[in-house]
C-alpha positions in Angstrom: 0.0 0.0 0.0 1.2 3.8 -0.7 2.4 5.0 2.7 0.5 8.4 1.8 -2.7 6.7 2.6 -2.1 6.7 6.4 -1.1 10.3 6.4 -3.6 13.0 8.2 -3.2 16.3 9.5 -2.7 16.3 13.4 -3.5 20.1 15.2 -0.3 20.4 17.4 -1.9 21.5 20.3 -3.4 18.1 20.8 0.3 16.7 21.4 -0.1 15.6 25.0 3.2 16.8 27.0 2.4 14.8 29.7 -0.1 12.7 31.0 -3.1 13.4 33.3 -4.0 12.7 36.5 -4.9 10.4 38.0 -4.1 8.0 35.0 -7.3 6.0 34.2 -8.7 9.5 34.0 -7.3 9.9 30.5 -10.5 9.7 27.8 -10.8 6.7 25.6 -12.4 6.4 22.1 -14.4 3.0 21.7 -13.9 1.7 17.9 -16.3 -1.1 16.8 -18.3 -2.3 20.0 -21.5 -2.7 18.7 -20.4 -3.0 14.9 -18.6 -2.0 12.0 -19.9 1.0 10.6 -18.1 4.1 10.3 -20.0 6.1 13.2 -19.7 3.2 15.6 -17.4 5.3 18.1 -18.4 5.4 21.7 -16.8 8.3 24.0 -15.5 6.3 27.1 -12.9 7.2 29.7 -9.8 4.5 30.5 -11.8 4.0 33.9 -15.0 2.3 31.8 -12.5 -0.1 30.1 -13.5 -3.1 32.1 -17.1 -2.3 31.7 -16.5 -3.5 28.0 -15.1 -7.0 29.3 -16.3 -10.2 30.7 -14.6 -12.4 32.8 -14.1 -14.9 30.0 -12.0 -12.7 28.8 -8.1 -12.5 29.2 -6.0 -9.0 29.3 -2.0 -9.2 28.2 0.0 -6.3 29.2 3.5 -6.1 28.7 6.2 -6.0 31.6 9.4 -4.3 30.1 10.8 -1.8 31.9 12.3 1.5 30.4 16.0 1.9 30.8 17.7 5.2 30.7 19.2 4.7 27.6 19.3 9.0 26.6 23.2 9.5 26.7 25.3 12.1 26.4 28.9 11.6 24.7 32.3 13.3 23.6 33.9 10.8 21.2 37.9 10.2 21.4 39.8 9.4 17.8 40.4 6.0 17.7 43.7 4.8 19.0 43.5 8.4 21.3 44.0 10.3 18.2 42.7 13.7 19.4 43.7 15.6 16.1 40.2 15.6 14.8 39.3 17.9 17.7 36.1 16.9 20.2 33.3 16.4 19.3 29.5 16.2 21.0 27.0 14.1 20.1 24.0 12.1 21.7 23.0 8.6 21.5 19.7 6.7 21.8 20.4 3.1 22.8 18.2 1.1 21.1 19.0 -2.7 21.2 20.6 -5.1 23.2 22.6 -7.3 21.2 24.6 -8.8 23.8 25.8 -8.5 27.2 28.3 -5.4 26.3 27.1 -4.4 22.8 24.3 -2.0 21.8 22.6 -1.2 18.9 22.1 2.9 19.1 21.1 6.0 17.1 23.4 8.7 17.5 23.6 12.5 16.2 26.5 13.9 13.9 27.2 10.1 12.6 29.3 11.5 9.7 31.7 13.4 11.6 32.0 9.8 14.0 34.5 6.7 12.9 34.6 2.9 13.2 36.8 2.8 16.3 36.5 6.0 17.8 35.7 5.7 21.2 32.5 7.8 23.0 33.1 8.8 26.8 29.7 9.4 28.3 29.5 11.7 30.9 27.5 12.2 33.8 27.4 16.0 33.5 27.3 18.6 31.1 30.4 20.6 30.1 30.0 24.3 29.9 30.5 24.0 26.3 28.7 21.1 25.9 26.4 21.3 22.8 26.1 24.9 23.5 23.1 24.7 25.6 23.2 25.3 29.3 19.9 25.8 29.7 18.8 22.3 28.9 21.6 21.2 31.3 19.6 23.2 33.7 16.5 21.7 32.6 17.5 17.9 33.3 18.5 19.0 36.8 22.5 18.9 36.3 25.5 20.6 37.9 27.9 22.3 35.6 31.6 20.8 36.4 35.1 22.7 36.2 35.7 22.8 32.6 37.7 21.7 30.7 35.8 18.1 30.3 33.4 16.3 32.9 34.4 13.4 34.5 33.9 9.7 32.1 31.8 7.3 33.7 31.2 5.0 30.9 33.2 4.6 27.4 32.7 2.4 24.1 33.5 2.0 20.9 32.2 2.1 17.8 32.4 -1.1 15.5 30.2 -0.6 12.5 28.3 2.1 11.3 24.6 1.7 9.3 22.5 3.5 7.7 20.1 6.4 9.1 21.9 7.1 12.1 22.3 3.6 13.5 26.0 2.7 15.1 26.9 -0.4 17.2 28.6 -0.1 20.5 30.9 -2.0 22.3 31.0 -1.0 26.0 33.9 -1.0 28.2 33.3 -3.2 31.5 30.8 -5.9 32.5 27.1 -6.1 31.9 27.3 -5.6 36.1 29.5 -2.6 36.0 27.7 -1.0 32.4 24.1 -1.3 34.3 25.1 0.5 37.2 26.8 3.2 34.8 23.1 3.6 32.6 21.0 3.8 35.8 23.3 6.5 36.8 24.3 8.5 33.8 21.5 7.6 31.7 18.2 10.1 31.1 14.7 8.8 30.7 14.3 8.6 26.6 11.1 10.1 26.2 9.6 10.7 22.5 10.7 12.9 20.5 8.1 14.4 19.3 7.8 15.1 23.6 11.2 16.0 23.9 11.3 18.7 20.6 8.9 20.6 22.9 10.5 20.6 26.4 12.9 19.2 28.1 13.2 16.0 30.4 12.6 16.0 33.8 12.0 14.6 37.2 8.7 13.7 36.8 9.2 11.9 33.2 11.1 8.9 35.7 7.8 7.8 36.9 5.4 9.1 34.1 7.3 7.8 31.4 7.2 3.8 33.4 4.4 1.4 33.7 3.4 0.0 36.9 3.7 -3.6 35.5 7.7 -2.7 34.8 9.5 -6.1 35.6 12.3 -7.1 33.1 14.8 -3.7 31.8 15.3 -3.7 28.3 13.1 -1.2 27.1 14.4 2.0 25.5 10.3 3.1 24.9 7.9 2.8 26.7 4.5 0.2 25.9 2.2 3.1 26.3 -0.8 1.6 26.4 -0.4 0.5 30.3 0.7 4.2 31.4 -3.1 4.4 31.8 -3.3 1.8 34.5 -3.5 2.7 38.1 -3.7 0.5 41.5 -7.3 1.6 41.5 -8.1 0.4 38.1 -6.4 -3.0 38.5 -8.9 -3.2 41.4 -11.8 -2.7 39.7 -10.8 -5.4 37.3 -10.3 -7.6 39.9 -14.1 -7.1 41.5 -15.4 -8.0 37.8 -13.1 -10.7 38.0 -11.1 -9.7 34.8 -8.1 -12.2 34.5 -4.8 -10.7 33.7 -1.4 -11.8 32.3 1.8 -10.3 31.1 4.2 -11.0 28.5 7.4 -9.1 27.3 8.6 -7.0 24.9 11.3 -4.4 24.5 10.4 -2.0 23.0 12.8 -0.5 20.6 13.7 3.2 19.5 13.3 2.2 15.9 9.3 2.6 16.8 9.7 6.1 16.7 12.1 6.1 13.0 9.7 7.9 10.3 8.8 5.6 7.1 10.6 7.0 4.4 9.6 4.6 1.4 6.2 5.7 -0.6 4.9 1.7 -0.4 5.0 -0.2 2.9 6.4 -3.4 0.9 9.4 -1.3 0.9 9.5 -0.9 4.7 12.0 -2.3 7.0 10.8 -2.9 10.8 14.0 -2.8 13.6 14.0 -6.1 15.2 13.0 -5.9 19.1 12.9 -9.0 21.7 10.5 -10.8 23.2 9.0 -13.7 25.2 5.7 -15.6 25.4 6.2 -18.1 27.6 4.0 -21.7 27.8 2.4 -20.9 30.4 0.8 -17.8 28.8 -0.1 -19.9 25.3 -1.6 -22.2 27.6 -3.8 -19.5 29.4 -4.5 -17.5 25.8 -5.6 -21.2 24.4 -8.0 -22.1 27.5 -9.3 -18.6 27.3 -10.5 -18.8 23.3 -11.6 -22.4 23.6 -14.2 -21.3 26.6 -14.9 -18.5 23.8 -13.5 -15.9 26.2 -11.2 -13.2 23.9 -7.7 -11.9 24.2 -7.1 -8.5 24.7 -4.0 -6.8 24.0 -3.1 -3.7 25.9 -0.6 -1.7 23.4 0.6 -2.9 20.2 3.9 -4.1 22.0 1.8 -7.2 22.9 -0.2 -7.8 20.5 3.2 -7.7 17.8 4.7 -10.0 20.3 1.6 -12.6 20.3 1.1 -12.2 17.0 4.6 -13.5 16.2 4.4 -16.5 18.4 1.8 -17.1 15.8 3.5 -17.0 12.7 3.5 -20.7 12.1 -0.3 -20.6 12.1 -0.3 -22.0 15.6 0.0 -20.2 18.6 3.9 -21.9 20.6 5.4 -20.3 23.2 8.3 -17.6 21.7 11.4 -16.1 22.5 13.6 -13.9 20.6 13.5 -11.2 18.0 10.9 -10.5 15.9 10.6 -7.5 12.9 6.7 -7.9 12.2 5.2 -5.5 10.4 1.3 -5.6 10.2 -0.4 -3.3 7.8 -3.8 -3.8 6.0 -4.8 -7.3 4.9 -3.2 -8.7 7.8 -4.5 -12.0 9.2 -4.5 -12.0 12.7 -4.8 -15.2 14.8 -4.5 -14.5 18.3 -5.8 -10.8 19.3 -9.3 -10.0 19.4 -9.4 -6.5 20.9 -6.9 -3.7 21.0 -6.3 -1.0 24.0 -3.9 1.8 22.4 -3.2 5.4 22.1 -3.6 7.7 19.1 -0.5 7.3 16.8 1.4 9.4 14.7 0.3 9.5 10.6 2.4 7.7 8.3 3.5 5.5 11.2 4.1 1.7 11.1 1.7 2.0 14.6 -1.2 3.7 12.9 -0.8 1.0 9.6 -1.2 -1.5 12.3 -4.3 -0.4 13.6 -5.8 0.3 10.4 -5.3 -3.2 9.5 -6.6 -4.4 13.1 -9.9 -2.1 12.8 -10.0 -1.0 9.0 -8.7 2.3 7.2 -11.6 3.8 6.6 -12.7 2.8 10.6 -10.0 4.4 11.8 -9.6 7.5 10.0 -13.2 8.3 11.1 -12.2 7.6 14.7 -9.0 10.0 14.3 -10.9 12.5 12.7 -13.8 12.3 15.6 -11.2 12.5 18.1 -9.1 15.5 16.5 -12.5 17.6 16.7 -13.4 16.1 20.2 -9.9 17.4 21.4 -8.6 14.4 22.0 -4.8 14.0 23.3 -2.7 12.2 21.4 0.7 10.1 21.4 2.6 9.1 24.1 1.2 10.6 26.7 -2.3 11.1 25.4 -5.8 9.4 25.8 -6.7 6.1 24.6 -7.9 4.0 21.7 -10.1 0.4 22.4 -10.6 -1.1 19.2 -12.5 -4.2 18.5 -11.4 -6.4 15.6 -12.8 -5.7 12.1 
């Protein structure tokens, strides 16, 4: 398909910035309840959800946790050759390829070498990409110049296309943990980030309350809505709950730059599904209950422990990309935000509740005021 037909006009003033509160307070648009028409849209709030459930039913969230993977660098010439002069840049980890090497996105790639080395620092210099003030804004001390003090090096050993390097950390995955929890800022969108900085409160906002297993360098959205209080109402309509995982990757926020989605590459990102979860999603359609997937982390992930036409327990990476004539054998209904257009996210959901479906729900929810991305108000969308 053309990637122009999931473009739309989004107001910028409907960009949430940050999320309300409390969470389940957020608004949700119901797509496809009742039917399948076009005007089939029911104005709901993330604290009705369960009211659209059964106890048959089975809910799948996932339980990655957002690292702080935002890092701040000044790269060394490789072999210590300093003749190039220093240079600033930033890097998004993205992937986890092994115990001490990354897959990243990093700024001023053309100016950066195969074998140079990147220092990351735990505070800013006072030249350090000539902007104080957002050293200010993520609540950092300036140091003594000349340079701030390394807490965490690596090297570069390949460069790729569109910004992507891989990295080779110095130390064990013991000592390079430590260094990221430390060192490391809270890698919120950028669409987010374009408009202010990062801050305290992005720590918690920007972190489910399901976050069990680090490896996330995005957050699964979807569950930001979820509060204590809402699990509890779920419980006293006996919804049943379970959790698989998914990192999410940075690569879910790369823009499509083909004009056909066949021409499309997906970033790979890992996952699990475990037995005992097939066993529970199996048990759960057989008694005609359905599956529920909260964010399209999950459902991508369940979705490819059903590639072989059978649902098996899974574990490792997977690239899926779903767009419109998608056959999809495990998920029935779909709790997610409002995506951005020409995104492999909002082909996904067109293919999970139709195109025309859900331009008719964006375009209701742009003129209701809906909030939208990250941080914004919800989506619940029943299977075309």
């Amino acid at each position: 398909m053309k990637v122009d037909e999931f473009d739309f006009e989004l107001p910028e003033g409907l960009i949430a910035l940050r999320p309300v509160s409390p969470r389940h307070a957020a608004r949700q648009l119901v797509v496809g309840a009742r039917g399948y028409s076009n005007h089939d849209l029911q104005d709901s709030t993330v604290w009705d959800f369960p009211n659209f459930l059964s106890p048959q039913d089975l809910v799948i969230v996932n339980n990655t946790k957002v690292i702080p993977s935002y890092l701040f660098a000044k790269r060394v010439g490789a072999r210590g050759d300093l003749h190039r002069g220093n240079l600033h840049t930033e890097v998004n980890l993205h992937k986890q390829v092994d115990d001490t090497t990354w897959l990243a996105f990093a700024k001023k790639t053309k100016r950066l070498r195969i074998g140079d080395r990147l220092d990351f620092v735990e505070k800013f210099e006072d030249n350090f990409g000539g902007n104080l003030a957002q050293a200010d804004n993520l609540g950092l001390n300036h140091p003594p110049p000349p340079f701030p003090n390394v807490s965490l090096s690596a090297i570069i050993l390949e460069k790729h296309e569109g910004g992507e390097i891989l990295l080779r950390f110095e130390g064990d995955v013991f000592h390079i943990t430590q260094k990221l929890l430390r060192i490391g800022h809270m890698p919120i969108p950028p669409y987010i980030a374009s408009k202010r900085a990062v801050d305290e409160a992005d720590a918690a906002d920007y972190q489910t309350m399901f976050a069990a297993h680090s490896g996330a360098v995005a957050a699964p959205t979807a569950s930001l809505h979820f509060t204590p209080e809402l699990l509890h109402k779920m419980a006293q309509q006996n919804i049943r709950m379970a959790e698989v995982t998914l990192h999410v990757g940075a690569g879910t926020f790369l823009p499509v730059k083909v004009t056909d989605t066949n021409d499309h590459k997906m970033h790979a990102e890992w996952g699990e599904v475990s037995a005992d979860i097939v066993a529970k999603i199996l048990e759960t359609k057989a008694k005609g209950g359905r599956i529920i997937a909260v964010g399209t982390t999950v459902l991508r992930i369940l979705e490819s422990a059903a590639q072989g036409g059978t649902l098996k327990p899974f574990c490792g990476d997977t690239s899926i990309f779903i767009t419109p004539g998608y056959d999809f054998k495990v998920v029935d209904i779909l709790m997610t935000n409002f995506h951005l257009p020409r995104s492999t996210l909002f082909m996904l959901v067109s293919a999970f509740a139709g195109l025309p479906q859900m331009r008719a729900a964006y375009d209701h929810a742009m003129r209701q005021g809906y909030r939208f991305y990250s941080y914004g108000d919800s989506c619940l969308l029943f299977r075309q």
